[in-house]
Structures are given as structure tokens and as C-alpha cells.
C-alpha positions in Angstrom: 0.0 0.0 0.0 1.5 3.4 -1.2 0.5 6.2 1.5 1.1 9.8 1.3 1.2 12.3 4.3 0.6 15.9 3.6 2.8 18.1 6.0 6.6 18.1 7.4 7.2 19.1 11.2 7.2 16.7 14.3 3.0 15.7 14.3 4.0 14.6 11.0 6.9 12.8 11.9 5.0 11.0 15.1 1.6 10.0 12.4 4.2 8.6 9.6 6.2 6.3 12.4 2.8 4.8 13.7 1.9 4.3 9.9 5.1 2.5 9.4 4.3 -0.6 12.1 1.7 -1.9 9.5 2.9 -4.2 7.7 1.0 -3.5 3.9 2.5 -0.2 3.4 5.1 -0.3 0.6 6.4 3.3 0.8 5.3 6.2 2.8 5.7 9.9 0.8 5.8 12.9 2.9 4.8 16.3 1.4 7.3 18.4 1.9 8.5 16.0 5.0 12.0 17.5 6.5 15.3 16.4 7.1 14.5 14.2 10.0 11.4 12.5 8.1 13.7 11.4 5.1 15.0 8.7 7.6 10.8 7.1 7.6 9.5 8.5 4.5 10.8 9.6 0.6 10.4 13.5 0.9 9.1 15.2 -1.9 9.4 18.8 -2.1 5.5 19.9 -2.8 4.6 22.7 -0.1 1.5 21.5 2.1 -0.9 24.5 0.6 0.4 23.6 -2.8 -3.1 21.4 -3.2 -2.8 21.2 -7.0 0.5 19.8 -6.9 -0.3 17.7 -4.0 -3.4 16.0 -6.1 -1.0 15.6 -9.3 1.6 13.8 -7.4 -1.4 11.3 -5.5 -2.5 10.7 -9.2 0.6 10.1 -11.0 2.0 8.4 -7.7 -1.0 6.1 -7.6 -1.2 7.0 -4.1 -3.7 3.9 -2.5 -4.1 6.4 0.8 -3.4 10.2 2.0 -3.5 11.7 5.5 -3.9 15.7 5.2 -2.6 16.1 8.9 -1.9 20.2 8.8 -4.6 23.1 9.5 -4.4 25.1 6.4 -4.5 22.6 3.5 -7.5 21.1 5.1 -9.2 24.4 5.3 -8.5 25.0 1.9 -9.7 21.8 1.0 -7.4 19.2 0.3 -8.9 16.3 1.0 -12.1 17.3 -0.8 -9.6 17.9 -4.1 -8.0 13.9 -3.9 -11.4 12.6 -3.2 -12.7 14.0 -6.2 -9.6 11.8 -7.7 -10.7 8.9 -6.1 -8.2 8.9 -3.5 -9.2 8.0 0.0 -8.0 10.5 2.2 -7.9 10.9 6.2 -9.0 14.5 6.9 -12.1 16.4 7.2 -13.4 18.2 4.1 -13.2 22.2 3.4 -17.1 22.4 4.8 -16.3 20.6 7.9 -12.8 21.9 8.5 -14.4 25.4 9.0 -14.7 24.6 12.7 -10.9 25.8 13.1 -11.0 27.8 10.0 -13.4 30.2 11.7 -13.5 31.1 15.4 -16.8 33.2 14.6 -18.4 29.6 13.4 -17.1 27.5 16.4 -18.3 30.1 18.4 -21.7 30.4 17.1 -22.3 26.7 16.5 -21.6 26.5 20.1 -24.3 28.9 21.4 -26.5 27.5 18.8 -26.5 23.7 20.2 -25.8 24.7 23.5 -22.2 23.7 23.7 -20.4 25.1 26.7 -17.9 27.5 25.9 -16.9 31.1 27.2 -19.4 34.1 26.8 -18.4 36.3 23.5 -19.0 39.2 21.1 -18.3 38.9 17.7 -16.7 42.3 15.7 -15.7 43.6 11.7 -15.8 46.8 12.9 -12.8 48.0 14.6 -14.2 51.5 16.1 -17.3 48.8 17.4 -14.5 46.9 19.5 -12.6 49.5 20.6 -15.5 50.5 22.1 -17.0 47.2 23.5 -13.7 47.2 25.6 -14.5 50.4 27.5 -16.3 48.6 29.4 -15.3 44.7 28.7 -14.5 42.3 32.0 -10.7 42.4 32.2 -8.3 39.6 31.3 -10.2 39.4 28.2 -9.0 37.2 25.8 -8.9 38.4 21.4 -9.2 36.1 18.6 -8.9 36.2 14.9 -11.4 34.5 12.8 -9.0 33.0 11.3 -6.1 30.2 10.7 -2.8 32.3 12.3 -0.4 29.9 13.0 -1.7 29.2 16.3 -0.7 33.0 17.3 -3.8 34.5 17.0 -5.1 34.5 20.5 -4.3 36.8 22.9 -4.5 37.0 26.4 -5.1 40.5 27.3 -4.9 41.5 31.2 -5.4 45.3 30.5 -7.5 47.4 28.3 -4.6 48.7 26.7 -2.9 45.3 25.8 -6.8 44.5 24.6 -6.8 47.2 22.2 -3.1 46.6 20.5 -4.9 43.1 20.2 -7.8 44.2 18.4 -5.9 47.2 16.1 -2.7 44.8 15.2 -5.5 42.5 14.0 -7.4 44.4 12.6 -5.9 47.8 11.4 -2.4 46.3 11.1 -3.4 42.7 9.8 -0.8 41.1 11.6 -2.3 38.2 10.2 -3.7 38.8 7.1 -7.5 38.6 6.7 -7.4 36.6 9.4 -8.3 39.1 11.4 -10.7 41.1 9.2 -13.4 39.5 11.7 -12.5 39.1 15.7 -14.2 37.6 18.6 -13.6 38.9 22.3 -14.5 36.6 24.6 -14.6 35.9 28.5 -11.5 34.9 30.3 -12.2 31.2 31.7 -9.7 29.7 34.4 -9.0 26.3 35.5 -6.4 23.8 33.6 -6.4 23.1 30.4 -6.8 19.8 28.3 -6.7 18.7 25.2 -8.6 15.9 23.6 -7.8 14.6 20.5 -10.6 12.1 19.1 -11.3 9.6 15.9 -14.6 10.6 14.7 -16.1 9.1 11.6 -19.5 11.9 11.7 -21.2 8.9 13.5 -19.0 7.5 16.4 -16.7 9.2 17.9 -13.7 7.6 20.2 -11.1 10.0 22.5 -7.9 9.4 22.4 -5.6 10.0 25.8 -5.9 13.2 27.2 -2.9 15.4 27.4 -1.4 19.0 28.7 0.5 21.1 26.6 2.9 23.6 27.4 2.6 26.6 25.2 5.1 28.9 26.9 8.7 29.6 26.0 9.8 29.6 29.7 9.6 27.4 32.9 7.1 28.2 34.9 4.7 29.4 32.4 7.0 32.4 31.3 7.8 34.2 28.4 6.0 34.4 24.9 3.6 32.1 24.0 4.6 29.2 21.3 3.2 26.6 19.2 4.5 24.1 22.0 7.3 23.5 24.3 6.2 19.5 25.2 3.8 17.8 26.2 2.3 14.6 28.7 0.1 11.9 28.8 -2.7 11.1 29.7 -3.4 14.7 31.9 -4.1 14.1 35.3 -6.6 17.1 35.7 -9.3 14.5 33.0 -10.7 12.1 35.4 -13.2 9.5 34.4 -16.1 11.4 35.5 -14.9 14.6 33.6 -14.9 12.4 30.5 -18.1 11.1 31.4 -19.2 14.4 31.3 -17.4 16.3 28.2 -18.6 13.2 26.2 -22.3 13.8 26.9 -22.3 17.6 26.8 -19.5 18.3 24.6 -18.0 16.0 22.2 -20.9 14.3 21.3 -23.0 17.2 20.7 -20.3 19.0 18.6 -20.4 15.7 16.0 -24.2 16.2 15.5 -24.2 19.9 15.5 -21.9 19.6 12.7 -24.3 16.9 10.7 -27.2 18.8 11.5 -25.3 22.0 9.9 -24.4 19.9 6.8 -21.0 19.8 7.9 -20.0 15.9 8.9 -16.9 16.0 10.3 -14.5 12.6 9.6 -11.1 13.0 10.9 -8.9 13.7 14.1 -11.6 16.7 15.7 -9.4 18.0 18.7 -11.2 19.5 21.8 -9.1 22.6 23.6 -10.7 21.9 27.1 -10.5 24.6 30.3 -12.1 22.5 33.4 -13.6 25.6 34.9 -15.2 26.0 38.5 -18.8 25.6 36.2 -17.4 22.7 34.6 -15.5 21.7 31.5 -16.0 24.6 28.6 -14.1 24.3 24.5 -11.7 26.9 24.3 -11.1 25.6 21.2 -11.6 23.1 18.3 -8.8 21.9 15.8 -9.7 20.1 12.7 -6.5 17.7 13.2 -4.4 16.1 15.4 -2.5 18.9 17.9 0.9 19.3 17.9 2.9 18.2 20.1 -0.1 16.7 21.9 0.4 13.7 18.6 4.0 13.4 19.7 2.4 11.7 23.4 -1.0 10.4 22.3 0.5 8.1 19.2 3.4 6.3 21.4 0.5 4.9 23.7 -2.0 3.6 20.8 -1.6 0.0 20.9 -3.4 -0.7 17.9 -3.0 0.1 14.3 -3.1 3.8 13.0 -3.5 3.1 9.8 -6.2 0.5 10.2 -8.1 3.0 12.1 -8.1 5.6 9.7 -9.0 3.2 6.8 -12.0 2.9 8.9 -12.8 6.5 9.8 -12.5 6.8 5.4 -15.0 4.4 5.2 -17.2 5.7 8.0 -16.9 2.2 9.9 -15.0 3.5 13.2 -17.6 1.5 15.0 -15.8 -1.9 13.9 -12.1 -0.5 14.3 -10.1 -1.5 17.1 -8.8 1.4 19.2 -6.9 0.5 22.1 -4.3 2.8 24.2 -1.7 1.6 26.8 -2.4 2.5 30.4 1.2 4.0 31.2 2.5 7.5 30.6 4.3 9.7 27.9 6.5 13.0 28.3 7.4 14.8 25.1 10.1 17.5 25.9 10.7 20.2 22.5 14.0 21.4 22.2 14.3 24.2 20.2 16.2 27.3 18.5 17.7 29.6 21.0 15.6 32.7 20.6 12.3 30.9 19.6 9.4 32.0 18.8 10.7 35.2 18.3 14.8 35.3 15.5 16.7 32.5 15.8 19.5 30.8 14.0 19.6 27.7 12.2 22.0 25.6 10.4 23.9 23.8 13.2 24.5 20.0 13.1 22.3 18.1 14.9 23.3 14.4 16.5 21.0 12.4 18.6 20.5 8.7 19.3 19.3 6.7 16.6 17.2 4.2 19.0 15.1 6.6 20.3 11.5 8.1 19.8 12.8 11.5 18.3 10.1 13.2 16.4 11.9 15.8 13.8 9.9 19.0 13.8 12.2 21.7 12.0 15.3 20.0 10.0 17.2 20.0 6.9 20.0 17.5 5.4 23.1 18.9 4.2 24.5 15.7 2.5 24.6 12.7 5.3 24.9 15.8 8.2 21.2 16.5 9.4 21.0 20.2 10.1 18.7 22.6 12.3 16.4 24.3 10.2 13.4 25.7 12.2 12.3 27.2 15.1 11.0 23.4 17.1 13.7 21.4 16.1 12.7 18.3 18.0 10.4 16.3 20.1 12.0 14.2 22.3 9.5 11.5 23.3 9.2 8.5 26.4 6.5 6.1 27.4 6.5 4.5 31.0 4.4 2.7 33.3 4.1 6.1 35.4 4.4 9.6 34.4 7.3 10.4 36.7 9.3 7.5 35.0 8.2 8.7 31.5 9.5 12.4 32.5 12.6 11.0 34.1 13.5 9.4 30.7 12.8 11.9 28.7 14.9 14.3 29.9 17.5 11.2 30.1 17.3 11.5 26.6 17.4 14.8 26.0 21.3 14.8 27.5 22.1 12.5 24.7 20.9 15.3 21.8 23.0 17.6 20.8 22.9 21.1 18.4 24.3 24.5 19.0 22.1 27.2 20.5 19.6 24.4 21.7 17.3 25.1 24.1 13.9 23.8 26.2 12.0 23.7 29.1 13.4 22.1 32.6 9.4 21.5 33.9 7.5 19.8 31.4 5.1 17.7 33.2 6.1 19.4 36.6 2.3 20.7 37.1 1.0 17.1 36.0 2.9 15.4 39.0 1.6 18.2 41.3 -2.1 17.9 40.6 -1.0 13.7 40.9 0.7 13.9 44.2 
């Protein structure tokens, strides 16, 4: 079986290795892939919004199977574009994928179905938000409409910081026409989860929970990122929680989206906050997270590919999903400097027996080369989550690039809430 994966950082990496274990695939193509996929995958250099391209290659290829695992080629609709070719594809389609496309959707299919989430305004007039903020509750929290590379929410804790929000989004379009539209929404506390689930538009089956750790800094400091690590299964998710964000949330979400025309088949993520009112979305994403991917996959005991095969043909009910009961720690070392300039182009050596996810690599002839801001995902599984934090940062020592650096306390807040 000839499968292509649309996409090249570290979620990519982690979705391709699972693939790998089953034994009918013949060759796995990655689209673009990086220097660190070559190693699982033949690389092709077709950009993952190239969707023409992308289609060409499946055809002429004879791709038997795609996975569109990033945000923006799903949103344009990729996967709508191979199946029209006949290709089976793992992703939702451009009518379904809209639920990250657009926060103004999400946000009003929520209060339509009577989906918890925070309270909200929606705004495309800038003088109309300004003014709304007078008087807004403060933190408030500013979101583009739009896809922005994970950077367009902001956490404002004064008026002032609220307002840049609003004008760099949309005066400045920081982010494009992204943020031609902009919701303002209530600041909910509590932790965070996320959720990842299989979802065929009629059953739908969680993965592990997991915490991610967006900032650049110990202790929750510094700018915000796409993701400084991860762990598994969060210890904040108890059974009754899941009890209940199945029945109220997830659920609901599936058949709101059928009922709007809208089946969603795919990985839908759930951005959980478990408030003092109970759990509320912060956020849907129409894929698998990442780095959240780089801890769930390790503890799936059962087939990836199989599973997906199902969700295509809308069978998830007969799939066997099974995940291990231990633990996973994902630490990301990155770029000195990231998110904000970095350098790259130092040599990179690292243990070849370990579950190193490449996120932002190049080759330079047999040398494998930095060549992002993430560089790496340095991944463990144990029986406990102390053990599986232990030996990731074990591993870490054995890595090695200039200018590397990463977090000290991934998992730290996970063994607190345990002990």
C-alpha cells in the first residue's frame, strides 16, 4: 500500500512512524517531510498548501491512501480535491474543517447547540471593538477568525494590551485577513486539556488526554509558542470529567456539525479549560494537535492506519482502538531565541534508537542540520508519568545542536495535581 502524508514538522513525523508498524504499506511519501522524516519517508518537495500539486503527485504516484494532517490545506480543502480523484484521504473536508477555519463559526455553532464555551461578542468593525472594551471584564481574551499559526489568541490582562490586540489584527493585519473578523470573549480559568478524538461523523472515540505547554519559559514564562512538550494522559481529565465532556461536549459537537451539513470525519481536537462551572471548549482543531500527537500516538496499541482506513469508510464502529495505560512525556527542544529570530544551520546528533520526532530539520548531505524554530520532540513512554518524565529528559542529554534550548518542567504541574 503506497501512502502519502501531507505536512513536514514533528505531528508529522510522530503519524508517519505509527503508519510505518503496519505491515501492507510499501512506501510512505511525505509532502514536503523534512530532514529528520527522510529517515521514515521519501520526501518530496511539494509545499502542504500547494493542493494542486499535492493531487498531481497522489494521481501520478497512484497513491492507494493520504493523510492531510496540517490546518491550512484542510481548510482550503485538500482532502475534498483527492477525493474527487478517487483517492481516499484521512481528513475532514473544506465544509467541515471550517470549525478551526473560523472562530466566529465554532463560536456560534456553540451557542446554537448549547455547547459550553466562554461568553463572547463577535466584531468587523474596529471603532465597534474598541468601544466594546471600554467597558469589557478584564483579562479578556482576542481572537482572529481566522487560521494564524496558532498565534492569534491573545490574552489580554489590560485594556490597553486589549486594544493593541484588536488594532494589530485588525488595522495592522498582523495576520492577514485573518483578522478582518474578531471575537472577544470571557477569560475562563482552571487547567487546560486537550482531547484529541477519531470521529467518523457517526461515532466518535477519545484518544488520551494530554497538557501542553505553550510557553517559552519554565514556569509558564515568556512568549507564547506553538508548543514547548507535552504529557500523557493529563491528570486534571478524570473519568467522571470524561463522562461528562462526552455527553455535553464532544458528542454534541459531531451532531451539530451533521445537523449544519457539515460531517466532520477525521482527528476533531477538543481545547478543554475545566472551569469551576465545569468543562467549557476553548477551542476546536480540525487535526491532530501538535505536540499533543507526539504523546498520544506512542500509547495507541493498535494500528493507526487501520483506524483511519475505517474513519474513510465511515466504519470507526468496527475499528479496534486501544491505548496503553502508562504514561508519555514529550520535551521540544528548540532554536535559541524561539518564537521570536533564531539561528539555524547547526548540526544536529541524537541517538538513533530513540522516539525522536523531527519537527524543523534539513540535510546537508549525510549531516542532518537545524532548520526551524522546534527542532525536536524528544518522546518517552513508561508505566508512570514520573518515570516517563525521568526518561525523557535522560534522553534529551544524549541530543545535541548549538544554540539548543527547552523547558526544565515539562510535566512538573502534572505530578503536582497527581501527588
Amino acid at each position: 500500500m503506497r501512502v502519502m502524508v501531507v505536512g513536514g514538522g514533528g505531528r508529522e513525523h510522530a503519524i508517519i512512524k505509527k503508519i510505518k508498524e503496519n505491515k501492507s504499506v510499501s512506501e510512505i511519501f511525505a509532502l514536503p517531510g523534512n530532514g529528520g522524516i527522510a529517515q521514515d519517508a521519501t520526501c518530496v518537495n511539494i509545499g502542504a498548501k500547494d493542493i494542486d500539486a499535492i493531487v498531481k503527485f497522489a494521481v501520478e504516484n497512484a497513491i492507494d491512501f493520504a493523510v492531510v494532517a496540517p490546518d491550512d490545506p484542510l481548510v482550503l480543502g485538500c482532502v475534498d480535491a483527492l477525493n474527487e480523484k478517487g483517492i481516499k484521504t484521512f481528513g475532514p473536508n473544506k465544509a467541515a474543517a471550517i470549525i478551526e477555519g473560523s472562530k466566529v463559526f465554532s463560536k456560534n455553532l456553540m451557542k446554537k447547540y448549547g455547547i459550553p464555551t466562554a461568553q463572547y461578542e463577535v466584531f468587523t468593525d474596529m471603532d465597534a471593538a474598541l468601544s466594546y472594551l471600554e467597558t469589557a471584564p478584564i483579562p479578556t481574551v482576542v481572537k482572529a477568525d481566522g487560521l494564524a499559526l496558532g498565534k492569534g489568541v491573545i490574552i489580554a490582562t489590560t485594556r490597553e494590551e486589549a486594544k493593541d490586540a484588536v488594532k494589530s489584527m485588525m488595522e495592522d493585519k498582523v495576520f492577514g485577513e485573518s483578522g478582518s473578523s474578531v471575537v472577544i470573549e470571557e477569560f475562563l480559568t482552571g487547567p487546560e486539556v486537550s482531547v484529541l478524538s477519531f470521529t467518523d461523523g457517526k461515532t466518535l472515540i477519545p484518544m488520551v488526554s494530554s497538557m501542553d505547554h505553550k510557553r517559552a519559559l519554565d514556569n509558564d514564562m515568556g512568549l507564547n509558542t506553538g508548543g514547548m512538550g507535552t504529557i500523557a494522559p493529563n491528570p486534571y481529565y478524570t473519568e467522571e470529567i470524561a463522562k461528562e465532556c462526552m455527553e455535553k461536549i464532544f458528542i454534541p459537537t459531531v451532531n451539530a456539525m451533521n445537523s449544519e451539513g457539515r460531517s466532520f470525519s477525521g482527528c476533531l481536537y477538543f481545547g478543554l479549560m475545566l472551569t469551576p462551572n465545569g468543562p467549557k471548549v476553548i477551542e476546536y482543531n480540525c487535526r491532530f494537535g501538535d505536540p499533543e500527537t507526539q504523546v498520544v500516538l506512542p500509547l495507541l496499541e493498535s494500528d493507526l492506519l487501520d483506524i483511519m482506513l475505517h474513519i474513510s469508510d465511515k466504519t470507526l464502529d468496527k475499528a479496534d482502538v486501544r491505548f496503553s495505560d502508562g504514561s508519555a512525556c514529550c520535551v521540544v527542544m528548540a532554536s535559541n531565541g524561539y518564537p521570536g529570530k533564531y539561528e539555524t544551520g547547526f548540526e544536529i546528533t541524537m541517538p538513533a534508537d530513540k522516539n525522536i520526532y523531527v519537527a524543523g530539520a534539513k540535510l546537508d548531505g549525510e549531516k542532518l542540520l537545524t532548520g526551524g524554530g522546534r527542532v525536536l520532540g524528544v518522546t518517552e513512554t513508561a508505566p508512570t508519568l514520573k518515570e516517563a518524565i525521568d526518561k525523557a529528559y535522560e534522553t534529551v542529554k544524549e541530543v545535541n545542536f548549538a544554540n539548543a534550548f527547552y523547558r526544565k518542567d515539562i510535566g512538573a504541574k502534572a505530578l503536582k495535581a497527581i501527588n
